[in-house]
N, C-alpha and C positions, 0 to 999 in steps of 0.2 A: 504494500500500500504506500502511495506514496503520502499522503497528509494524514490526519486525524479524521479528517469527514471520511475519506476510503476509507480508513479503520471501523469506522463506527455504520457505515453501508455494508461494511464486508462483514462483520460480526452480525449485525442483524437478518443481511439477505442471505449470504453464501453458510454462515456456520449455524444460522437461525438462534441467536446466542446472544438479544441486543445488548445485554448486559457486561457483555464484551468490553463495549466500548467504553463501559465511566468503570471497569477493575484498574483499581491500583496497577496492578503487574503489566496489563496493557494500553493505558489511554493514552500514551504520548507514544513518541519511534524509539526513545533512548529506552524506555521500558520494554516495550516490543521486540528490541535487539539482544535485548538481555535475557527475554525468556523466549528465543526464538525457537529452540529445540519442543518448548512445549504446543505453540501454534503453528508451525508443523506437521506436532501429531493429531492437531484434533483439524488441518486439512485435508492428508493422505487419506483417511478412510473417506469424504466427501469427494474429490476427486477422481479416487479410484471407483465409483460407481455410474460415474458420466464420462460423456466421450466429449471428446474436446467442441464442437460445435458446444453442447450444452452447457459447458464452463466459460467457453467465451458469453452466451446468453443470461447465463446467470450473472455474471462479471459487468457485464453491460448492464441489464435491468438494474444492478446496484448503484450506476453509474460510476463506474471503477474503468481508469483506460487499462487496455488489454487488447491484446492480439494476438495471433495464434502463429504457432512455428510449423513451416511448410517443411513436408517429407519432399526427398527428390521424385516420389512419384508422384505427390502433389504439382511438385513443379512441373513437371515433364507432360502431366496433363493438363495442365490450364492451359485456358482458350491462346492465352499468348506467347505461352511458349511451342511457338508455329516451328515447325520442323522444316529443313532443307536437305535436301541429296549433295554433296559437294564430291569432285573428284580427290583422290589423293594417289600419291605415287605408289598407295598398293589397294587399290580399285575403292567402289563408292563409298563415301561413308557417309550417315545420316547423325543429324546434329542437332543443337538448336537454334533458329533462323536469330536476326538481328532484336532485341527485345524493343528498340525504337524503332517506329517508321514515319513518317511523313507520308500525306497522301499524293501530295507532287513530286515526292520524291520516286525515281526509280533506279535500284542499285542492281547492280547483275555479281551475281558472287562466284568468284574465279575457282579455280582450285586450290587446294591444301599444297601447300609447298614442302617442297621433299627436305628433310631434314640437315641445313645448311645452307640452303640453295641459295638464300639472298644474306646470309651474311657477310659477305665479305662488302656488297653495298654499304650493308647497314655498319660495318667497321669502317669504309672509308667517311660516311654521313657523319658521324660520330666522333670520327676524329678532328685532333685539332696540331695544328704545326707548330715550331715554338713558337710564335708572336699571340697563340692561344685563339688565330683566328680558322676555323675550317678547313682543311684539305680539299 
């Protein structure tokens, strides 16, 4: 939580406990910290009976900010993590497309470069002569 009003929504809504909120041991953060081993224990059992949609909604109805941690196959299926086929120097490989797009924008996306292929570019670009200007 991050203030006292979270403290005191999240004891009432998430632990159903409003009395949470005005205990000695909890109403401020420097208390809270001190007995953090004990709240805790009386969230893990609440927790562990909801799946996370339901804890972000309870978390919200409390008006508690909150958000939820994406799995890679969450990522991988959301609408925007759009997929592309790119070539590579050891045949296709499928990826995740550009996560920005512009609607005027049109990019065409090259192939995967063989391992080294442009750095010695990228070591001339990069270098500098001694007067510390460019090569």
């Amino acid at each position: 939580m991050q203030n006292d009003r979270e403290w005191a929504a999240f004891a009432g809504t998430v632990l159903d406990q409003p009395d949470l909120a005005t205990d000695p041991r909890y109403a401020r953060n420097v208390e809270r910290v001190a007995h953090m081993a004990e709240i805790e224990a009386m969230i893990a059992p609440i927790l562990a009976r909801i799946n996370r949609e339901e804890a972000v909604a309870l978390l919200s109805l409390a008006g508690i900010a909150c958000g939820r941690l994406s799995t890679m196959e969450d990522m991988e299926l959301h609408p925007q993590a759009r997929h592309v086929t790119v070539e590579s120097p050891t045949g296709p490989v499928t990826m995740m497309d550009r996560g920005v797009r512009f609607e005027s924008e049109s990019v065409e996306i090259g192939p995967v470069p063989a391992l080294g292929q442009h750095g010695e570019a990228l070591r001339q670009e990069f270098s500098a002569d001694s007067a510390g200007q460019p090569t």
